[in-house]
C-alpha positions in Angstrom: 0.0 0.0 0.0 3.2 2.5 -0.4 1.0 4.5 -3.2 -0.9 6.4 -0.2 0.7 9.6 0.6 0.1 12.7 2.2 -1.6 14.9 -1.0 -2.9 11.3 -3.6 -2.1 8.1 -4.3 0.6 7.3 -6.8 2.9 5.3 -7.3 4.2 3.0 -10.7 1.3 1.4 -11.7 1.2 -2.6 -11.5 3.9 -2.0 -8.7 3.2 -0.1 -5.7 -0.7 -0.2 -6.4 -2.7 -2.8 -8.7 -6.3 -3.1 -10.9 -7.4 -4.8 -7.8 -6.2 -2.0 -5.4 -8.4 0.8 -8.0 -11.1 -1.3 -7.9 -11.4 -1.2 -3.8 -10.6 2.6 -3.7 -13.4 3.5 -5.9 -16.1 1.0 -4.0 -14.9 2.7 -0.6 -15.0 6.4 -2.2 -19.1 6.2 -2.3 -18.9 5.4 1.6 -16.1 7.5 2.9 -17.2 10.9 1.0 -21.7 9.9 1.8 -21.8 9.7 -1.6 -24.2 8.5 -5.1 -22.2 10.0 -7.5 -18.7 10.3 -8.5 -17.3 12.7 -10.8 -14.1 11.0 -12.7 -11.7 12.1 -15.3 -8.1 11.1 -16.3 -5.0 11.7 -17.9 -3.5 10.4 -21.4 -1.1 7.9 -19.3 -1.0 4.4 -21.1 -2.5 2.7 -18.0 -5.4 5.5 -17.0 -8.0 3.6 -19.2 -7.3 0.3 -17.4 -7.1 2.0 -14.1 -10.5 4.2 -14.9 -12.5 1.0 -16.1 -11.2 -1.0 -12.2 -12.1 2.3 -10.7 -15.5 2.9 -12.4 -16.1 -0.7 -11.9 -15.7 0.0 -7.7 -17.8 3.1 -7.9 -20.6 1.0 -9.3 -20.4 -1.9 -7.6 -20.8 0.6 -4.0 -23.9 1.4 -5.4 -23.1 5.4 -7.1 -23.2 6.4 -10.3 -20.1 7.5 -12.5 -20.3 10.7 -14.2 -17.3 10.3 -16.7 -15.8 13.4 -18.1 -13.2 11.7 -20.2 -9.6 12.9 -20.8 -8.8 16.1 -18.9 -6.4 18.1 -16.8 -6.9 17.8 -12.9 -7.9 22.1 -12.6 -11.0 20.8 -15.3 -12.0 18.0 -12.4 -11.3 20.4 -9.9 -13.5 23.2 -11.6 -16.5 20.4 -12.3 -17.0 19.0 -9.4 -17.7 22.8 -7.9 -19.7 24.0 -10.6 -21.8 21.1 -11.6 -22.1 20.2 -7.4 -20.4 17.0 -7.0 -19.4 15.8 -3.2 -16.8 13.9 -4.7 -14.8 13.6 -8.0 -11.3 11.6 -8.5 -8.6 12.7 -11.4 -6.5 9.5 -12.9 -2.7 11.0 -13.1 0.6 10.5 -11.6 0.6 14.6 -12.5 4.5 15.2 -13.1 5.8 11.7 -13.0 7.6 9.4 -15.5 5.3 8.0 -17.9 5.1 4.1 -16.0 3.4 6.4 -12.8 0.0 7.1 -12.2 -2.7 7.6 -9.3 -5.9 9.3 -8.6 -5.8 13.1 -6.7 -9.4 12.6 -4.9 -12.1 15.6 -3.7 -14.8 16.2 -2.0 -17.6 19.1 -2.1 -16.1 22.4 -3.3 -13.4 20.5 -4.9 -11.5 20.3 -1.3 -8.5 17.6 -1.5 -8.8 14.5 0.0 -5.6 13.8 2.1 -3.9 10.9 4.1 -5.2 12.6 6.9 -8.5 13.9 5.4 -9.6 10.4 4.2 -6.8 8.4 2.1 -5.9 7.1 5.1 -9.0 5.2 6.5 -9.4 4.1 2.5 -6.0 2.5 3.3 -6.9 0.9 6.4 -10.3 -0.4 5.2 -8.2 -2.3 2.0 -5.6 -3.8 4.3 -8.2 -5.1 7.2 -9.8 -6.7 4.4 -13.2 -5.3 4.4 -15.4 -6.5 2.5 -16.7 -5.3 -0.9 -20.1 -6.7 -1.7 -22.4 -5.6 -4.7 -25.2 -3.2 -3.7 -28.4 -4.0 -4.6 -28.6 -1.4 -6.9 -25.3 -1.2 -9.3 -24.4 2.5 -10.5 -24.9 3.7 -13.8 -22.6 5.4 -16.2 -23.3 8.5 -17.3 -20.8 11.3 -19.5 -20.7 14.7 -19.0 -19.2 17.1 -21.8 -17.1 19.9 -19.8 -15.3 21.5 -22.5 -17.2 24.4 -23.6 -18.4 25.6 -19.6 -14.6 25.0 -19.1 -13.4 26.8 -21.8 -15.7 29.5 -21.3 -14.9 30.0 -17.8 -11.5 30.5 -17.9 -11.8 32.9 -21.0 -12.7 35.6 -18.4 -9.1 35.9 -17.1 -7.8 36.1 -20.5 -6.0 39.5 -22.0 -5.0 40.7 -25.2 -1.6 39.2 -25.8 -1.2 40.7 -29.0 2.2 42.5 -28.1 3.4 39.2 -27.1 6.1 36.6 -28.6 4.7 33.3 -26.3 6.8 30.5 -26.6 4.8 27.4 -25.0 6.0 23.5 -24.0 2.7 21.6 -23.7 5.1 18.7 -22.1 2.6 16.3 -25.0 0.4 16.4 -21.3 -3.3 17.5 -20.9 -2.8 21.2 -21.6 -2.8 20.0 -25.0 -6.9 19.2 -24.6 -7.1 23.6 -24.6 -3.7 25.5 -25.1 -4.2 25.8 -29.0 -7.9 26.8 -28.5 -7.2 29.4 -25.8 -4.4 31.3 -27.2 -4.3 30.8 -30.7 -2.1 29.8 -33.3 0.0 32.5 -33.3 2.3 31.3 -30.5 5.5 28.9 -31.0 4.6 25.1 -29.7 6.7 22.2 -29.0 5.7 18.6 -27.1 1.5 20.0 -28.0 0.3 16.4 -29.2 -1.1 14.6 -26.5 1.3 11.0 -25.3 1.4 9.4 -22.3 4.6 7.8 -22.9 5.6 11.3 -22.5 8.4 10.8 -25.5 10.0 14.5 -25.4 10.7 14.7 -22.0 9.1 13.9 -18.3 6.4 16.0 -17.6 8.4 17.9 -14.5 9.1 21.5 -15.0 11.1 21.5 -12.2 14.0 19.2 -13.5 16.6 21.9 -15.4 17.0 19.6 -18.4 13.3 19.1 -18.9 12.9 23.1 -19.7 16.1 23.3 -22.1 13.9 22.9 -25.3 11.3 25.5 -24.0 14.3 28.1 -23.7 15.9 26.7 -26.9 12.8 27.9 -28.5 12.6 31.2 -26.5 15.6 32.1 -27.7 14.8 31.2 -31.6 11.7 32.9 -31.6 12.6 35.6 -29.5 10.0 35.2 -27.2 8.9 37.6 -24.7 7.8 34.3 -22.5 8.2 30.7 -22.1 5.2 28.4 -20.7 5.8 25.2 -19.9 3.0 23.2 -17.8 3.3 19.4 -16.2 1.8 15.9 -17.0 -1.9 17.2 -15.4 -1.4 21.1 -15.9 -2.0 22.1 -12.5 1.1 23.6 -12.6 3.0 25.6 -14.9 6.3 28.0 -14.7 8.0 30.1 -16.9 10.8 31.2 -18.5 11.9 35.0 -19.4 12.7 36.6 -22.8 16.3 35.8 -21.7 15.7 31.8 -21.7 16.2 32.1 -17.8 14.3 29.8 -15.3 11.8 32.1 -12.8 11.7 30.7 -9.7 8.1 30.0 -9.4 7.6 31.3 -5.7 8.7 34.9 -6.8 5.9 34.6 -9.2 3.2 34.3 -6.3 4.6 38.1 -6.0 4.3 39.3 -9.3 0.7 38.3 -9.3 -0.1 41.7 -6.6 1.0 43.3 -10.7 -2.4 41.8 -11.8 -5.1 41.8 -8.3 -3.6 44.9 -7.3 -2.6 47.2 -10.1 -5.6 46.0 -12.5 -7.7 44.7 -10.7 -7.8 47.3 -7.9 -7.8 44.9 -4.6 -6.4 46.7 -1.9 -4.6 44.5 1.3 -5.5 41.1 0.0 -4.4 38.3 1.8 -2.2 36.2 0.4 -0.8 32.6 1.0 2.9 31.5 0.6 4.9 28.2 1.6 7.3 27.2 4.1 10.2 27.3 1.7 9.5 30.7 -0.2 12.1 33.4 -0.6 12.0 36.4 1.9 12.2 38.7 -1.8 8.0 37.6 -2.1 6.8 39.0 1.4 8.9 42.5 0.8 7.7 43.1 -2.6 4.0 42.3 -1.3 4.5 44.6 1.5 4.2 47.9 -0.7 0.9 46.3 -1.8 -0.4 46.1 2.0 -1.0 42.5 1.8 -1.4 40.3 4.6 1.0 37.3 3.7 0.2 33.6 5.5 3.0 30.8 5.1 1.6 27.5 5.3 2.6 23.8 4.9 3.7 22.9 0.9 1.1 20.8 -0.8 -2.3 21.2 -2.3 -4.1 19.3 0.5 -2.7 21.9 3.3 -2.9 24.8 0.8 -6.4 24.8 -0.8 -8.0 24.6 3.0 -5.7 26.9 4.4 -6.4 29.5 1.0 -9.8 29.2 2.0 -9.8 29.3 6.1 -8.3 33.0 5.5 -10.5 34.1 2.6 -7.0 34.6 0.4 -7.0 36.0 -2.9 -4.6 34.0 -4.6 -1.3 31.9 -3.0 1.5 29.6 -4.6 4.2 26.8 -4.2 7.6 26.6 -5.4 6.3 23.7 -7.1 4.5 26.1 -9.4 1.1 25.3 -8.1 -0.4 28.3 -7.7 -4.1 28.8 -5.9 -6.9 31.2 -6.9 -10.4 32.1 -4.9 -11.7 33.1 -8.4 -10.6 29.0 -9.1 -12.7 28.0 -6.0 -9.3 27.9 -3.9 -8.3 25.7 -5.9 -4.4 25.3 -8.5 -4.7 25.7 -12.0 -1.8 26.0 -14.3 -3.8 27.8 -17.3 -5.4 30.2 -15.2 -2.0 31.1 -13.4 -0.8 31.7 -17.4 -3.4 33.5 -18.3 -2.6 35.9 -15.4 1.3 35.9 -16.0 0.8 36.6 -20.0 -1.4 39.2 -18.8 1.1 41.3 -16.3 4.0 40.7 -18.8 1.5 42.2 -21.7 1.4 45.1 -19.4 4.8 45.8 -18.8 6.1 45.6 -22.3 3.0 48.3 -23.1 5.2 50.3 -20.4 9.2 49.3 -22.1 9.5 46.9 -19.3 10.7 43.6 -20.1 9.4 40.0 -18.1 13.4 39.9 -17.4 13.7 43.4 -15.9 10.5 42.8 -13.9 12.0 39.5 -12.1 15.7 41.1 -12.4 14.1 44.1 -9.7 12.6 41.4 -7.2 15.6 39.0 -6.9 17.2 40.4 -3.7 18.9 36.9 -2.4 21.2 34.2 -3.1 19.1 31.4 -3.5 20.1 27.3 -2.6 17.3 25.8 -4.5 16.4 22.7 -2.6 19.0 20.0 -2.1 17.9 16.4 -1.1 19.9 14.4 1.6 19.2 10.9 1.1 19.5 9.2 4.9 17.2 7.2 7.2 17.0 9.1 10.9 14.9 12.3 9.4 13.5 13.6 12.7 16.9 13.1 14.0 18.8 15.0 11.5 16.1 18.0 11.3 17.1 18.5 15.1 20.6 18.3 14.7 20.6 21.1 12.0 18.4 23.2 13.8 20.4 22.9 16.8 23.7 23.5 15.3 23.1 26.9 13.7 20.4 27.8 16.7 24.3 27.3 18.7 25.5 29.8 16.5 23.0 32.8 16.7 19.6 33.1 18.2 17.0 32.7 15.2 14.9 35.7 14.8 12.2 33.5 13.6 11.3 30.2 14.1 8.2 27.9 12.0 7.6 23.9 12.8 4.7 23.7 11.2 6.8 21.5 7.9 10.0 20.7 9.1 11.5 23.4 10.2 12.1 27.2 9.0 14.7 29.5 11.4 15.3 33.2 9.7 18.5 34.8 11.1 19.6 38.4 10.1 21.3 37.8 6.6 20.0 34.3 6.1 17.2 31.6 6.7 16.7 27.7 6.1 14.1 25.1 6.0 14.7 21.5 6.2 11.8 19.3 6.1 11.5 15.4 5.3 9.9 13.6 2.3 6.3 11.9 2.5 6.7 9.4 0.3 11.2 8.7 0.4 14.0 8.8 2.6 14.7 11.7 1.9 15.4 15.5 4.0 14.8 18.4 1.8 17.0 21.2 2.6 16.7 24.8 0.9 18.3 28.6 2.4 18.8 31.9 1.1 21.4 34.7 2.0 22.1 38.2 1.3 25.7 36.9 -0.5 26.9 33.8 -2.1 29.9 33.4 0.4 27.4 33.3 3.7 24.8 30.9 1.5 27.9 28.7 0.5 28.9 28.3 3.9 25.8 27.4 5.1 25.1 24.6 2.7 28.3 23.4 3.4 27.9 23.2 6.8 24.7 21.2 6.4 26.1 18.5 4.1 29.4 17.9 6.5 27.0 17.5 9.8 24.6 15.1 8.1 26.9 13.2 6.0 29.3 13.1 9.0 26.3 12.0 11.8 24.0 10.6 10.1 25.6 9.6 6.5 23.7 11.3 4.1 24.1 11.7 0.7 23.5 14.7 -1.4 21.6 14.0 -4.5 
C-alpha cells in the first residue's frame, strides 16, 4: 500500500498499487465521502484507461453512479466538481511523473483535496483489514458529461489581449494540449503539444533543469517575450523570461499583486505563501499592504488553508499556484493567463518580463537539495540545533520541518512523504554566507547521520 501519501495516491502502476487496489478505492469512495455520484476524469497515461475502467467498476459496484468526463487536466476536475455540485470527484494521473506512474488526486464538495489525513488514510486501512466489498443491490450507472465548452468558457474571463506578445509554449505532450491551442491561438511557438502518455519528449516535470532546455531553446529562436511550460496534469505551470532564464516559481506568487492589485484594484489582500519561499516575495507584497500567510507545501494543506483565511490567490515553489476566483483551488492555465497578462502590461510600459523578475531577486538562493538518509527527525534536530548554537533565530516555524530566519539568512529543512529523503533549501544576502551554510549542512549530516546529497 506505499502509493498512499500525504496529497494522492501514486505510485508505478502494477507495482506499488494494482487493478485490484483501484477497484477497492473507488467501491470505498461512495462510503467515505456519503456519496451516489462520483465525478471522474483522467490523464493520457498508457495505463489511465485500465485504471478508470477497475475504478468505475468500484464506484458502481458501491452502489453510485459514474459521471465520466473523459480525458482532462486535474484544474477541469477540480472546476466540475464545484460548478456542476459534485461531493466527490477523482482525477486519474501521476501529474508530473515518468510516464510508467500514475494515481488518482481525490475531492470532495467544493473540490477540497482528500488527504492521508483527510480520508486516504481510512481508504487505506479499510483495504488492508480486508473489508469486504459486496455488490449493492442497486449497481451504478454510467453517465458522460461534456465539460469542455463551460470550461473553456470559464477560464476565458481571465484572458487578455496578448497581442504585443512573442509566447513560446512547451505543452510537455500532457493534458494542456486538450485547450492551449484553442485558448491562445495559433500565433504562438509550440513544441511537445500532441497529447502521449509515454511522455516521448521529456518527463512532464518543470522543475528538472533539463526538462525546460527545449522550452528556452525555443525562447531564444523565436525571440520570445515568454516561455510556458505546464506538467503531466497542468495544475502547474512555470515560466521562462525573454532571456531563456528559469523564474523561480515562488517569486511569481509576488508578481501576481501586478495583476489583483494594479488591475484589478484589490487593496490589502491576503495572500498565502509556503514554508520554503524566498523572503524577496513577502517584501515586494509589503508595498501592496497584503497580509502574507506561510503555510505547509502541498495542495491538500494549501487549498483549506487558502480558504480558512479568505485569500486571494497563494503559490508553491512547485508552481502550483491557488486562486479564490478558481474556488481555492491550483490551475496551471489560469496562473498563465494571469502571467501573459502582467508581462503584456509591462512591455505596453518598455518593461521587459526579465527586468520585472531582475528588480525582485534580492537573495542568493540554494534551490532545494535532497539528503538521502534514514534518521529524518533526528537529522532536522541536529541542524536546527547546530546553527540555533551559532546565533539566536529571529524567527522560528515547525509547522513543515523546520524554518529558522537569522539576520542575513534563513533555512528550512523538512522530510519527504513518500522517500527517505530530507529536503534542505536557504537563502542569503551573498553567495559566500549561502555557501557556507550549505556546506555546513552537508558535513553534519553526512558526518552523523551519512547522508548523501543527491
Amino acid at each position: 500500500m506505499g502509493a498512499f501519501h500525504a496529497y494522492d495516491i501514486r505510485g508505478v502502476y502494477g507495482t506499488d498499487f494494482t487493478r485490484e487496489t483501484v477497484y477497492k478505492i473507488g467501491y470505498f469512495i461512495p462510503r467515505l465521502l456519503g456519496v451516489d455520484k462520483v465525478l471522474v476524469g483522467r490523464d493520457c497515461r498508457v495505463s489511465s484507461g485500465e485504471i478508470h475502467d477497475a475504478l468505475s467498476e468500484g464506484i458502481r459496484d458501491a452502489g453510485a453512479d459514474v459521471w465520466d468526463i473523459g480525458l482532462s487536466s486535474t484544474p477541469m476536475v477540480y472546476f466540475s466538481t464545484v460548478n456542476y455540485g459534485f461531493g466527490a470527484s477523482v482525477q486519474i494521473t501521476a501529474s508530473h511523473n515518468p510516464a510508467q506512474y500514475n494515481g488518482m488526486k481525490v475531492s470532495r464538495e467544493n473540490a477540497l483535496p482528500v488527504g492521508l489525513d483527510t480520508g486516504l488514510g481510512q481508504i487505506r486501512d479499510w483495504i488492508e483489514a480486508g473489508e469486504p466489498t459486496p455488490a449493492a443491490a442497486r449497481r451504478g450507472e454510467v453517465h458522460t458529461l461534456d465539460i469542455h465548452k463551460d470550461y473553456i468558457e470559464f477560464m476565458n474571463r481571465f484572458k487578455g489581449d496578448y497581442g504585443n506578445l512573442r509566447i513560446a509554449f512547451d505543452l510537455s505532450n500532457g493534458m494542456s494540449c486538450l485547450f492551449a491551442h484553442e485558448v491562445f491561438g495559433e500565433e504562438p511557438s509550440y513544441i511537445f503539444d500532441t497529447l502521449d502518455g509515454r511522455f516521448p519528449n521529456h518527463d512532464p516535470n518543470p522543475l528538472v533543469p533539463g526538462n525546460v532546455e527545449p522550452l528556452k531553446e525555443l525562447v531564444r529562436k523565436t525571440g520570445a517575450d515568454i516561455g510556458v511550460i505546464y506538467d503531466g496534469d497542468a495544475d502547474r505551470v512555470m515560466f521562462v523570461d525573454d532571456k531563456a532564464r528559469f523564474v523561480a516559481p515562488d517569486l511569481v506568487i509576488a508578481l501576481m499583486a501586478l495583476y489583483f492589485c494594479d488591475e484589478r484594484g484589490e487593496k490589502n489582500p491576503r495572500v498565502l505563501q509556503e514554508i520554503r519561499s524566498s523572503k524577496a516575495v513577502g517584501e515586494f507584497l509589503e508595498g501592496y499592504g497584503a497580509e502574507l500567510h506561510t503555510w505547509r507545501v502541498g495542495r491538500a494543506f494549501a487549498a483549506p488553508k487558502l480558504r480558512e483565511i479568505d485569500g486571494l490567490w497563494g503559490g508553491e515553489l512547485a508552481g502550483h499556484y491557488y486562486f479564490k476566483d478558481f474556488f481555492y483551488s491550483d490551475s496551471g492555465l489560469l496562473s498563465s493567463l494571469i502571467v501573459l497578462r502582467i508581462v503584456s502590461a509591462l512591455k505596453k510600459k518598455g518593461v521587459r518580463f526579465s527586468d520585472q523578475m531582475d528588480a525582485m531577486v534580492k537573495y542568493r538562493n540554494s534551490g532545494e537539495i535532497n539528503f538521502r538518509l534514514e534518521d529524518k527527525a533526528a537529522a532536522m534536530k541536529a541542524v536546527c540545533e547546530h546553527f540555533s548554537s551559532q546565533e539566536k533565530p529571529l524567527k522560528v516555524m515547525d509547522f513543515d520541518g523546520y524554518r529558522m530566519e537569522f539576520g542575513d539568512w534563513w533555512f528550512n529543512i523538512r522530510p519527504s512523504n513518500t522517500e527517505p529523503y530530507l529536503r534542505f533549501i536557504c537563502e542569503a544576502h551573498d553567495d559566500a554566507v549561502l555557501q557556507q551554510k550549505i556546506k555546513e549542512t552537508q558535513e553534519l549530516l553526512e558526518n552523523r547521520f551519512g547522508a548523501v546529497r543527491s
